[in-house]
C-alpha positions in Angstrom: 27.6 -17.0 -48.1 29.1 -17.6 -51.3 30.6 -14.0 -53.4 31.0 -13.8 -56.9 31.7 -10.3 -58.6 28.7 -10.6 -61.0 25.4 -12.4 -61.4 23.5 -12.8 -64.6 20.2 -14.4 -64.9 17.5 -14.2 -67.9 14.0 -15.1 -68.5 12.2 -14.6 -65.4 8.6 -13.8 -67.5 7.1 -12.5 -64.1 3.0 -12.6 -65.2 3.8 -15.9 -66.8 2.3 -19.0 -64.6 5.4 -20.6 -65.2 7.5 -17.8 -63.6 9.7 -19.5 -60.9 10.1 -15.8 -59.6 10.1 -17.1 -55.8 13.5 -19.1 -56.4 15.4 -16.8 -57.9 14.1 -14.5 -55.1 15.8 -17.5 -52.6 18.6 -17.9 -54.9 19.8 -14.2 -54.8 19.2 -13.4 -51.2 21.4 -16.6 -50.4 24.8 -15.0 -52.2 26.7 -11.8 -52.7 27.6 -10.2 -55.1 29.3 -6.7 -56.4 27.1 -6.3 -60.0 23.6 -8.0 -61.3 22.9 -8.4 -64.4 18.5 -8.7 -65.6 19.3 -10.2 -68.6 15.9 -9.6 -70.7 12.3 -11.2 -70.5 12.4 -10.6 -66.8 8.8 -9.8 -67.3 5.9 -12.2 -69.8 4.5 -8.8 -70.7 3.6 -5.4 -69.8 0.4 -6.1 -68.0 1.0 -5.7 -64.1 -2.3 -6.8 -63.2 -1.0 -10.5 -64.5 1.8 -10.1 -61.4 0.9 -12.0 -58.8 2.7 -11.6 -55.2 5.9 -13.5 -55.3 6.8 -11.8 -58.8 6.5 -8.3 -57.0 8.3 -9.4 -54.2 11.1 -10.1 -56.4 10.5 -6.6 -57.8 10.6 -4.8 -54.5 13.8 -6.7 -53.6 15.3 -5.6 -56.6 14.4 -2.3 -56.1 16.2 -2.7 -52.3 19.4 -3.9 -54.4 19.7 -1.0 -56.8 19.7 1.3 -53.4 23.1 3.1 -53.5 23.6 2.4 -50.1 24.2 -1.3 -51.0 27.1 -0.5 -53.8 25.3 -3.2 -55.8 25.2 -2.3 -59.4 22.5 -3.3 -61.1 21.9 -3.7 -64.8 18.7 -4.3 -66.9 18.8 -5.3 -70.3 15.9 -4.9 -72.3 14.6 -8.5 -74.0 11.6 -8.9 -76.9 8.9 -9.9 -74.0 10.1 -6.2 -72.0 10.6 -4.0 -74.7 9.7 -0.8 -74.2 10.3 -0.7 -70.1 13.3 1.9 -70.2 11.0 4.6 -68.7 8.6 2.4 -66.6 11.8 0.7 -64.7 13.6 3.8 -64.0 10.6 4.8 -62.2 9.2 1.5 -60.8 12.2 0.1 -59.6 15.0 2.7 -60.1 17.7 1.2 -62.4 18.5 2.1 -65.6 17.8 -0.3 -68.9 19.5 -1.2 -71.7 19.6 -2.9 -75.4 22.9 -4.4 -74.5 25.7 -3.9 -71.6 29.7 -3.9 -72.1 31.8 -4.0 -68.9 35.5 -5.0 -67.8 36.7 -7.7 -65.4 40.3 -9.1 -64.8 41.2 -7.0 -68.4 38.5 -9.0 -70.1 35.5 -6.9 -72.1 32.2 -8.9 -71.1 29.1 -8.5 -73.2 24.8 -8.7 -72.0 22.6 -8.5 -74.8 19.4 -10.7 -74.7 19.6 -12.3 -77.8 16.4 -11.9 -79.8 18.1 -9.8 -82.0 19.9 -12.8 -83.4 16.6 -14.9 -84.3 16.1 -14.3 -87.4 12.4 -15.7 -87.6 11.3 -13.1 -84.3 13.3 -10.1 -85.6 11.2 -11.1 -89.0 7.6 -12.3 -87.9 7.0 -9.9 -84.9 3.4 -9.6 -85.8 3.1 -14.1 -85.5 5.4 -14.2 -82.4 3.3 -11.5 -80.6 0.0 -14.0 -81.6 1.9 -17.1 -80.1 2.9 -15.1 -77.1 -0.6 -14.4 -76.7 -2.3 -17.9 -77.7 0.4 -19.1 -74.8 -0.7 -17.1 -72.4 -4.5 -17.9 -72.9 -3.3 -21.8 -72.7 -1.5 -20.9 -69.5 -4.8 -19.6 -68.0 -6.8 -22.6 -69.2 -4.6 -25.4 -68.3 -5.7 -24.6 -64.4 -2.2 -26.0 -62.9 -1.7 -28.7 -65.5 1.6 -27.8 -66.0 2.6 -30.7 -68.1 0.9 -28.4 -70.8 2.5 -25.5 -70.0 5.6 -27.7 -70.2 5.2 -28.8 -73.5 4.9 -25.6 -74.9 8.1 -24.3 -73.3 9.6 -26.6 -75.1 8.1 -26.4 -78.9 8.1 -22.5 -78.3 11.9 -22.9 -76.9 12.7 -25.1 -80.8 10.7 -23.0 -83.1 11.0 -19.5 -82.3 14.4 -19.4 -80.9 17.3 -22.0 -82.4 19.9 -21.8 -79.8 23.0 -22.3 -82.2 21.6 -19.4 -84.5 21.4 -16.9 -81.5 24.8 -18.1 -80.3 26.2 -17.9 -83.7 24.8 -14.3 -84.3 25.8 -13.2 -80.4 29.9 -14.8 -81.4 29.9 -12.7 -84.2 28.4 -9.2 -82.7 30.9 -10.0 -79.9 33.5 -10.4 -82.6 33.1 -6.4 -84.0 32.5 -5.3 -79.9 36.0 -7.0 -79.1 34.5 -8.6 -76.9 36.2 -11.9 -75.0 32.9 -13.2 -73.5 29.6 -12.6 -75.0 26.1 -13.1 -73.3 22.7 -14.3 -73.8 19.3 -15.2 -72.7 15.9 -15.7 -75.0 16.6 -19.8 -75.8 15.9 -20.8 -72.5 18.5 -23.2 -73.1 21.7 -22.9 -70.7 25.2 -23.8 -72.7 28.4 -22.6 -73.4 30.6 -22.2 -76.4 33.9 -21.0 -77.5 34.9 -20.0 -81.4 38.1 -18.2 -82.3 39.0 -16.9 -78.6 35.3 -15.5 -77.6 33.4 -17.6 -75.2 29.7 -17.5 -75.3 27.4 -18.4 -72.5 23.3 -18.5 -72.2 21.7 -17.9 -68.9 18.9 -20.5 -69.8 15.7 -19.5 -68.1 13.4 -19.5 -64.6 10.2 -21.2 -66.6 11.3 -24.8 -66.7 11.8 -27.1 -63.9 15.5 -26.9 -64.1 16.3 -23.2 -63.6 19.8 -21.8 -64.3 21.9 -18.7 -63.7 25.2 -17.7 -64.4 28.1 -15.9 -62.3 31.8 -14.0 -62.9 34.6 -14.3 -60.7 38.1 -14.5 -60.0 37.9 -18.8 -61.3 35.8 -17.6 -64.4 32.5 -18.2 -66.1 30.3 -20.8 -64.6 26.6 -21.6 -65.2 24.7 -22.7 -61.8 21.4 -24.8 -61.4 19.1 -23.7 -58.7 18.9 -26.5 -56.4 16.2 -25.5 -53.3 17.8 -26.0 -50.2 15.6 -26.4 -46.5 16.9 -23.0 -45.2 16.4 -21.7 -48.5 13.1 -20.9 -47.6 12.2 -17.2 -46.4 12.0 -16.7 -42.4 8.9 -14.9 -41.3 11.4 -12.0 -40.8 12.3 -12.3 -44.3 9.1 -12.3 -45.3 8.5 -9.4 -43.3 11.1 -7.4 -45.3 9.8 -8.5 -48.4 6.4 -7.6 -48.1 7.5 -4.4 -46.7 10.0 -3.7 -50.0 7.1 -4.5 -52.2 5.2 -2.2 -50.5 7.3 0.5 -51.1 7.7 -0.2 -54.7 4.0 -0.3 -55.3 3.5 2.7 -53.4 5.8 4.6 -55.5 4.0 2.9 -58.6 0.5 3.6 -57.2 0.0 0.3 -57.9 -1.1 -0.4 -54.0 -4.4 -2.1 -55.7 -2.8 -4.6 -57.5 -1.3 -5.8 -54.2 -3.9 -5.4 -51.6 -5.9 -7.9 -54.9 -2.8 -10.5 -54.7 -3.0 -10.6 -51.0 0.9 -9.7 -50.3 1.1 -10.6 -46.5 -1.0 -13.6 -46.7 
C-alpha cells in the first residue's frame, strides 16, 4: 500500500448527484497516509436529508480516521458550498474546521485554503451564486440520471463562476504575505499546477466530473493523482461490513439514524 505523508482532496459536494463520494471512499482506504487534508465543498449543501448512503459512508469513515488511536491528522477546511460547518463537524464527525490551514514539511511552509475567497465574482454576487447553486440542484433532480446534463453544467458553472487563473493568481499572492513555498486550492474543479517567483501552486480539481483528481506530499514532492478504479478496488463484504457499521455510529451520535434506516445503508 502506497504511503505518502499528506493527502489533499477537494470538492466532494456529498448531496450533489454528481458526488463520486464512493471512489474517494476506495481511493483512501487503498493508501496510507500520516495527515488528510478536506479541502472545502466536501459537502453540495447543508441539507443531510440530500445524503444518500455512500456519501455517509464516506462520513463515518472519516470520522474512523480522525480517531486518535489511528495518529491520522485530519484537517477540514471550510469551502463556500460548507460554510458554516465549524460547529456541526466537530460534533458529527469530530475534527476540527478551518478557513485556511498552514503546516511544515521537509522545512517547507505548505498552505490549504479553498479558494473562493479569490473569485472575485462569488466573493461579490453571493446572493446570484446561491440562486445558481440552487437552479443546479433542481436540474440535478430533474435530469433523472441523464448525466450528460449534469455534465454540462459542471462545466459552464466550472468557467463562469470560478476562472481558474484568477483563483490561482489570488491564492500565489496570499501565499506570497503567508511565506508560504506551496499554496493550495480547490473550488475550480480544475486540477493544475503553477509556479511564480519561487511559490508553487496546486488545485485539487474535484470528485464531480468523470475524471476525479487528488493530490499528495511526500519525501519526491507535490504530485496530483487521477483516480483510476481498480477490480480489487471494490469494498469486500467485510469492508462493507465496517463501513456500514462506522456510519452507524456517526449517525447515532448525530441522531440522524432516520436518514439512514430512509437510504437503506446495508442494502
Amino acid at each position: 500500500m502506497p504511503y505518502f505523508d499528506t493527502v489533499i482532496l477537494s470538492d466532494l459536494h456529498l448531496g450533489s448527484e454528481m458526488s463520486r463520494a464512493g471512489d474517494a471512499l476506495r481511493m483512501l482506504k487503498g493508501i496510507s497516509f500520516s495527515r488528510l487534508i478536506l479541502l472545502g465543498d466536501i459537502f453540495c449543501d447543508l441539507n443531510f436529508r440530500r445524503l444518500k448512503k455512500e456519501h455517509w459512508q464516506f462520513l463515518g469513515y472519516i470520522r474512523k480516521l480522525s480517531n486518535p488511536k489511528r495518529e491520522i491528522e485530519v484537517v477540514w477546511v471550510e469551502g463556500n458550498h460548507d460554510h458554516g460547518l465549524a460547529a456541526v463537524m466537530s460534533h458529527l464527525v469530530g475534527i476540527e474546521v478551518y478557513e485556511e490551514y498552514a503546516w511544515m514539511y521537509q522545512g517547507l511552509r505548505h498552505l490549504a485554503i479553498h479558494g473562493h475567497q479569490f473569485d472575485r465574482f462569488l466573493v461579490n454576487n453571493r446572493a446570484i451564486s446561491n440562486f445558481f447553486t440552487a437552479v443546479h440542484f433542481q436540474l440535478q433532480k430533474l435530469s433523472f440520471g441523464k448525466k450528460q446534463i449534469v455534465e454540462f453544467l459542471e462545466r459552464f458553472d466550472t468557467m463562469w463562476l470560478r476562472l481558474s487563473s484568477k483563483v490561482a493568481a489570488g491564492a500565489l499572492a496570499h501565499g506570497a504575505i503567508r511565506k508560504a513555498q506551496r499554496v493550495f486550492c480547490g473550488h475550480t474543479h480544475e486540477a493544475m499546477q503553477t509556479r511564480k517567483e519561487g511559490i508553487e501552486y496546486f488545485n485539487t480539481g474535484c470528485w464531480t466530473q468523470p475524471s476525479a483528481t487528488y493530490i499528495t506530499v511526500d519525501e519526491e514532492g507535490v504530485r496530483i493523482h487521477e483516480y483510476e478504479e481498480r477490480v480489487d478496488d471494490r469494498n469486500s463484504g467485510e469492508e462493507r461490513g465496517e463501513a456500514a457499521a462506522a456510519f452507524v455510529e456517526l449517525a447515532g451520535h448525530a441522531g440522524l439514524l432516520r436518514a439512514a434506516e430512509y437510504e437503506g445503508i446495508y442494502s
